[in-house]
Rosetta silent file (secondary structure, phi, psi, omega in degrees, C-alpha in Angstrom):
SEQUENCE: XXXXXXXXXXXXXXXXXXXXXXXXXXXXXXXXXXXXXXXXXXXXXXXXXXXXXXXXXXXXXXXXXXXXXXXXXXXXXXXXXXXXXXXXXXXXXXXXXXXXXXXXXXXXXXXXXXXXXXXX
SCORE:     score description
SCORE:     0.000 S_00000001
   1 L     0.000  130.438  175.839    0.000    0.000    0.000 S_00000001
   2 L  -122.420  117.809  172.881    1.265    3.425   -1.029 S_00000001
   3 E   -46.883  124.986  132.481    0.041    6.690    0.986 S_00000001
   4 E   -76.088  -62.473 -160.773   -1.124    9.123   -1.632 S_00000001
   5 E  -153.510  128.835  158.078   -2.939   11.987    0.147 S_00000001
   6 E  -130.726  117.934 -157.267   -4.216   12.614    4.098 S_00000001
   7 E  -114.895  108.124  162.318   -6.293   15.261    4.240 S_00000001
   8 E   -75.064  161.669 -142.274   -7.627   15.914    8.358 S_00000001
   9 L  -154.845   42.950 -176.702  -10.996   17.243    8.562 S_00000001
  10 H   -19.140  -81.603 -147.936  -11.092   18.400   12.764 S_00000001
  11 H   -36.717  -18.576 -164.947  -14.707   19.858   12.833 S_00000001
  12 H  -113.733    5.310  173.649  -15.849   16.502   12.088 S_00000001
  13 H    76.561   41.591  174.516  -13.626   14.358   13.800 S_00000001
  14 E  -163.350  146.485 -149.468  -12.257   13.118   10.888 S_00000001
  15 E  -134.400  132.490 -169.775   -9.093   12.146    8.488 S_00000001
  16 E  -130.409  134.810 -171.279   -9.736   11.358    5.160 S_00000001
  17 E  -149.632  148.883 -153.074   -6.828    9.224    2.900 S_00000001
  18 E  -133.034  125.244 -173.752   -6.264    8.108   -0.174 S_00000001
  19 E  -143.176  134.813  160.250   -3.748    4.859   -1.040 S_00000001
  20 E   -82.778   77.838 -101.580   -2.874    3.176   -3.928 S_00000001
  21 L  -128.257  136.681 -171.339   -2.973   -0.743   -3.734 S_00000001
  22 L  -102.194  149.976  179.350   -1.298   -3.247   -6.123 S_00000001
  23 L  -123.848   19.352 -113.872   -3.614   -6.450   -6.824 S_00000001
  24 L   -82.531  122.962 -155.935   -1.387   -8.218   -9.008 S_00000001
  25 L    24.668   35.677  161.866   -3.838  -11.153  -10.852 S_00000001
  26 L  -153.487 -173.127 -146.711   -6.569  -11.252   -8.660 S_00000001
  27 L  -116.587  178.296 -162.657   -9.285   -9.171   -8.439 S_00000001
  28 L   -34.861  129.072  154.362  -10.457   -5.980   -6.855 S_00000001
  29 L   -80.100  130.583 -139.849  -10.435   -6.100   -3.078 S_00000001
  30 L   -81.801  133.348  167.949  -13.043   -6.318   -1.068 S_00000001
  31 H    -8.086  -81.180  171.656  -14.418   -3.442    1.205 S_00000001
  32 H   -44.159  -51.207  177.656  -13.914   -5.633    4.483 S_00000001
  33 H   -48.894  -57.796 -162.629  -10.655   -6.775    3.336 S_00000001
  34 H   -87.064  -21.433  169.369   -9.124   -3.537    2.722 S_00000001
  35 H   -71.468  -21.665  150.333  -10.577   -1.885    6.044 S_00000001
  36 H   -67.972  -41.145  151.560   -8.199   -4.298    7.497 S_00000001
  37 H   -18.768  -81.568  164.916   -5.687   -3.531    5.825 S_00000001
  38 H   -62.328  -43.705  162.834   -5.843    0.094    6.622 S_00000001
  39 H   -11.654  -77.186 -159.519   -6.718   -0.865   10.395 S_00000001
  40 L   -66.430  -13.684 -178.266   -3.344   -2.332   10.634 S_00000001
  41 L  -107.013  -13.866 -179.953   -1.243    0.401    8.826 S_00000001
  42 L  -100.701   24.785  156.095   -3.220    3.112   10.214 S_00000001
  43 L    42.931   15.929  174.101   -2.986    1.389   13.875 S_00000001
  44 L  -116.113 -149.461  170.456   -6.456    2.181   14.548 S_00000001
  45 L  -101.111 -177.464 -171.042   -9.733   -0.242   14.974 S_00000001
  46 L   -78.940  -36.281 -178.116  -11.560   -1.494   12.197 S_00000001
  47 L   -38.345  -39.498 -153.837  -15.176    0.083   13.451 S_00000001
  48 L   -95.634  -41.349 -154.120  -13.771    3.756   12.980 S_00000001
  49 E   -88.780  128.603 -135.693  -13.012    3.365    9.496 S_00000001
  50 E  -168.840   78.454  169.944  -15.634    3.777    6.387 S_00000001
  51 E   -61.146  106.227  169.355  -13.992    3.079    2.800 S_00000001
  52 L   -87.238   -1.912  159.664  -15.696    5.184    0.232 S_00000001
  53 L  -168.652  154.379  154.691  -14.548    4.256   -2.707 S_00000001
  54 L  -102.122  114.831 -170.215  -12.490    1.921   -5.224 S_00000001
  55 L  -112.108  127.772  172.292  -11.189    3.053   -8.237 S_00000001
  56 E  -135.994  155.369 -178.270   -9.683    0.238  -10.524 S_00000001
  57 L  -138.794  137.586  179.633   -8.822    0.756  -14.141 S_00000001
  58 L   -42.408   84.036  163.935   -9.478   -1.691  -16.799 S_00000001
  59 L   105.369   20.760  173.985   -6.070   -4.141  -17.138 S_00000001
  60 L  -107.578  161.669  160.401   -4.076   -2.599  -14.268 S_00000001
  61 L   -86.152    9.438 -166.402   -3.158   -4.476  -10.896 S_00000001
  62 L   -97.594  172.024  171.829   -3.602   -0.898   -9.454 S_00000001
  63 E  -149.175  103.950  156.652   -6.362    0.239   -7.140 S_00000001
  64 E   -92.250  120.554  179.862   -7.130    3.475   -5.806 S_00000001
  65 E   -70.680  110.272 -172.538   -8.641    3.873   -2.030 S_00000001
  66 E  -136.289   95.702 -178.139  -10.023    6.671   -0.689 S_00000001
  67 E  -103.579  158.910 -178.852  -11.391    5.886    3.228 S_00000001
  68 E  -136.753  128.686 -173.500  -12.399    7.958    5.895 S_00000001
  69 E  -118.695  144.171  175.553  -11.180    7.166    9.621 S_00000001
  70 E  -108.588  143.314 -167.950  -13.138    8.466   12.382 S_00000001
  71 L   -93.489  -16.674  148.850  -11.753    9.183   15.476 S_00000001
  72 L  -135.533  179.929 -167.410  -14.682    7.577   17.300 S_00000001
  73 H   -71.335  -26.618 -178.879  -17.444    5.131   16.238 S_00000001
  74 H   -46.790  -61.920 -148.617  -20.557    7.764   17.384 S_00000001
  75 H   -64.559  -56.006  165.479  -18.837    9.944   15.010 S_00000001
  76 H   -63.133  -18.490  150.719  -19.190    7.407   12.063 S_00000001
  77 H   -45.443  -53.624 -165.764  -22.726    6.709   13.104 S_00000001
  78 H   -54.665  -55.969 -165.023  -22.960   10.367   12.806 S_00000001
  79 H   -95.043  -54.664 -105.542  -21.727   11.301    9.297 S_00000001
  80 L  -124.752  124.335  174.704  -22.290    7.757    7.496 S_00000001
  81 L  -110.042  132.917  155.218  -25.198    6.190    6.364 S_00000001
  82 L  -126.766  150.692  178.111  -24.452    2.440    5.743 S_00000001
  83 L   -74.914  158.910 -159.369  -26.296    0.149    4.188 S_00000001
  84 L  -101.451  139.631 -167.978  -27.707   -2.535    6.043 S_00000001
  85 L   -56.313 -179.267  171.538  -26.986   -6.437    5.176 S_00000001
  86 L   -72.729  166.307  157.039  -29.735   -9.079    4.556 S_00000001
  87 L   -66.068  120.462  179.121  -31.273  -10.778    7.109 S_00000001
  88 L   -73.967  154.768  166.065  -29.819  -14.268    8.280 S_00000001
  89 L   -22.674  108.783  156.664  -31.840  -17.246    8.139 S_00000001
  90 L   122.999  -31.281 -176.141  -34.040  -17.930   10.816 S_00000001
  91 L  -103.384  157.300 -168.576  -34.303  -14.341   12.066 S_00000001
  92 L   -72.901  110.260  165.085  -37.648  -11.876   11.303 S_00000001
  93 L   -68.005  166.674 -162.821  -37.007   -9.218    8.719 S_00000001
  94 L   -72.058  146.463  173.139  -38.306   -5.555    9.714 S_00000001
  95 L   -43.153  131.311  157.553  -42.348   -5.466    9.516 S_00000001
  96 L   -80.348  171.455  156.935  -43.016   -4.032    5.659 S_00000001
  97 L   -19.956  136.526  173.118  -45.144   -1.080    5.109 S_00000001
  98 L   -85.579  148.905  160.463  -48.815   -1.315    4.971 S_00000001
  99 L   -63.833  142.980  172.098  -50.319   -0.605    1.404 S_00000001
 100 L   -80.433  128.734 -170.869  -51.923    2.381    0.758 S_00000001
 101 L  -102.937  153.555 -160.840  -55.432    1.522    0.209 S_00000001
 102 L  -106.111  157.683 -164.257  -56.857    2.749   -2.837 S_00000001
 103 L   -80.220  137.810  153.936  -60.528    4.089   -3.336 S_00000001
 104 L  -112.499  123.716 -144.350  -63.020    2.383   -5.508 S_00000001
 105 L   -96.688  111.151 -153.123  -64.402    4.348   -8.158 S_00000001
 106 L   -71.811  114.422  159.010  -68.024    3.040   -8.855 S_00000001
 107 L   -24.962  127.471 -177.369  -67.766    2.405  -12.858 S_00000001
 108 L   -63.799  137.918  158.566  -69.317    5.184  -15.361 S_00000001
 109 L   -71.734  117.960 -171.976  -72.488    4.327  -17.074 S_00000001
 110 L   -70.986  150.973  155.625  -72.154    3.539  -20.650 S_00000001
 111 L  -110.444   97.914 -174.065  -74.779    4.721  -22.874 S_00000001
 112 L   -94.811  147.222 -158.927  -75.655    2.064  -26.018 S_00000001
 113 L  -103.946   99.042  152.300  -77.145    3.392  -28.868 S_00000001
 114 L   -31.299  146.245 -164.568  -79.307    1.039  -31.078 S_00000001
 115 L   -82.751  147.933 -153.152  -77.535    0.115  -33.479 S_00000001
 116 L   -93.364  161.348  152.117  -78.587    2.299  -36.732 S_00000001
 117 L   -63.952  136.549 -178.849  -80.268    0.423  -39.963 S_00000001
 118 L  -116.723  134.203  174.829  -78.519    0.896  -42.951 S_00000001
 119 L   -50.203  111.803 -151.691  -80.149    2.405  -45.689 S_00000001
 120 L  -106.605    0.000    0.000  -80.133    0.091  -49.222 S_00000001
């Protein structure tokens, strides 16, 4: 991993850095992976940390990373929305929504016409 850019960000309790990462025949790395990664070179825990993006270009081993470490986890609750996994097996997904119930609109009266005779 090679340090590109660390840009600190006080008001918000936050340090934002950018690294470039060689992948050399295998493929992009994964989110989780790479928050380890930094964890361990950036000496902090993995909880604080929020990778925002992966940049890979088409037939390089290169990758660029650009994460944001928090200095505590409230703080990444705070600024971060993440999305939330699936539900494991066995446990209750969240209640859905009720349907909006829709009105029923009593049907228009048609008006039929005899049909006309045609004139020979």
């Amino acid at each position: 991993m090679k340090k590109l850019k660390e840009t600190p960000s006080p008001l918000i309790n936050r340090t934002r850095v950018e690294y470039e990462i060689e992948h050399f025949q295998k493929s992009t790395p994964k989110k989780d992976d790479l928050k380890a990664q930094l964890a361990k070179e950036l000496k902090t825990q993995e909880d604080t940390i929020h990778v925002k993006h992966i940049f890979s270009h088409f037939g390089s081993s290169k990758s660029k990373i650009i994460a944001d470490i928090y200095k505590t986890k409230e703080d990444l609750k705070k600024y971060v929305k993440i999305k939330k996994k699936k539900v494991a097996e066995g446990e209750q997904p969240a209640a859905p929504a009720q349907p909006v119930e829709k009105k029923e609109v009593a049907p228009k009266e048609e008006k039929k016409e005899a049909p006309k005779e045609e004139k020979k």
